[in-house]
N, C-alpha and C positions, 0 to 999 in steps of 0.2 A: 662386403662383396669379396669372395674371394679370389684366386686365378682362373679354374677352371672358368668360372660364371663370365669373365674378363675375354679370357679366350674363344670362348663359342660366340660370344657377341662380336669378338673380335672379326670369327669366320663369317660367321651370317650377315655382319656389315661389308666383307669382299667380295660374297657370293651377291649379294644385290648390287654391289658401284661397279664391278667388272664389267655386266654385259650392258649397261646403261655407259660407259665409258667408251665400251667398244664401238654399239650404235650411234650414238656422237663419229667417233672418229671416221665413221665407215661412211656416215653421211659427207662429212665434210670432204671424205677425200673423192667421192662420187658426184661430189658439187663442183668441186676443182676440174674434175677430168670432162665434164660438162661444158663449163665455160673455156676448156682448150679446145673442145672440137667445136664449138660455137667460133671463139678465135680463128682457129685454122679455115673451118669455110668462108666466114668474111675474108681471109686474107686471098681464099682462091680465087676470090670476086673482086679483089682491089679495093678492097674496102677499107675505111679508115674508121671503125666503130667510136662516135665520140659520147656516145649516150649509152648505156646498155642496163638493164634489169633482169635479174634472173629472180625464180621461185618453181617449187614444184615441180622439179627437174623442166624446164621451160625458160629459155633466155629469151629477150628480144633486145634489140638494137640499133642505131641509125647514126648512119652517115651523112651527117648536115651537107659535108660539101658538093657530094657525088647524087644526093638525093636518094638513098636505097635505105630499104631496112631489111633486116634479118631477122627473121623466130626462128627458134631450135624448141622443140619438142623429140622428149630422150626416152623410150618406151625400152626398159631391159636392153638397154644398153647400143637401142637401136634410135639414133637423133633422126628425126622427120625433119631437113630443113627446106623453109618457105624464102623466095626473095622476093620483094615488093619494090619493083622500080616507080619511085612516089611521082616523077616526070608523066607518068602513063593516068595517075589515077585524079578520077573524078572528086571523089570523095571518100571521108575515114570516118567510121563514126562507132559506136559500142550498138550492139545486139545483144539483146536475154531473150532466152527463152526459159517460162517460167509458170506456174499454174496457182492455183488457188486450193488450198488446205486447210480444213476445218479444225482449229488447235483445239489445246485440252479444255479451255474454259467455254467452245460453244462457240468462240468467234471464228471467223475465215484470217489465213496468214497467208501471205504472199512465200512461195516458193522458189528457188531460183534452179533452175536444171543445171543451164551452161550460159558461159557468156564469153561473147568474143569481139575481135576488132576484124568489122567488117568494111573491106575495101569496092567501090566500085569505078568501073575506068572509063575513059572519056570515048574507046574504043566500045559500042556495045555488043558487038561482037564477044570480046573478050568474057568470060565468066567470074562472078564475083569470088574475092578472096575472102577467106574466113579463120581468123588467127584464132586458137581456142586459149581461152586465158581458164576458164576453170570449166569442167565437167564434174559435174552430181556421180557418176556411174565411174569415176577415177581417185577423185579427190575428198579425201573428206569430208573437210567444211570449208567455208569460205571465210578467206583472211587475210583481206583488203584486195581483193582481186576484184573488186567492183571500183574503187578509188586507183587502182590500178589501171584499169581498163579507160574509163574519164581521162584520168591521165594522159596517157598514151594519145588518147583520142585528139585531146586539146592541143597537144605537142606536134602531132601530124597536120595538122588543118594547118596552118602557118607553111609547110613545110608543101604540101601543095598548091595554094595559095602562090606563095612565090618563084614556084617553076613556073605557072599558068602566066604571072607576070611576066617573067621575065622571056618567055618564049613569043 
């Protein structure tokens, strides 16, 4: 092998790790500045975030003491935040909405559109809340956002459960 053959492998191996290096950094540093403006709203709210999960530009979060949680949803730079005072609500539980799809071997597969954590409150009045943990028409694929969602779900019910007690 000689130099030249050394050196063009050399370029074509920086021309491919550059922009794969870049994308990394540019995510991680857009994930950061994510979780400070999540931060900062909790903080405008007195909150004491002691739980928190982020993915897919999307945090969530809960204040065991205070009983509040926080979603952040980050669209181009624009965060949608939700506050859920868990004192108010009835119940916490996962929503899919989802269809049926005939796969490639002839059989039907189960589809999943979007799924969320849906709150309803002990006020009926009130309208229910709908945390979107993954959308089909946003998000690629789905990756554990369903063991996510469970999650959360099972975390919450405890957490209303013992305001209802203790009130």
């Amino acid at each position: 092998m000689d130099i030249s053959t050394t050196i063009i492998g050399l370029i074509l191996l920086t021309l491919f790790v550059l922009p794969v290096f870049y994308a990394v950094k540019k995510g991680s540093a857009s994930n950061k500045e994510i979780l400070a403006n999540f931060r900062a709203e909790a903080a405008k709210h007195g909150m004491n975030v002691t739980i928190h999960e982020q993915w897919n530009n999307r945090v969530i979060g809960l204040d065991q003491s205070n009983h509040k949680l926080l979603y952040s949803k980050t669209n181009e730079k624009h965060p949608k935040m939700i506050l859920v005072d868990l004192t108010k609500v009835k119940k916490c539980e996962t929503s899919e909405v989802n269809r049926q799809k005939k796969s490639a071997n002839g059989g039907m597969e189960k589809v999943i559109d979007s799924i969320h954590l849906a709150f309803t409150f002990h006020d009926s009045k009130q309208a229910e809340v709908k945390l979107e943990i993954f959308d089909a028409s946003n998000d690629l694929s789905l990756d554990g956002e369903v063991q996510l969602t469970e999650k959360w779900a099972k975390l919450l019910q405890p957490q209303t459960i013992a305001v209802r007690k203790s009130a």
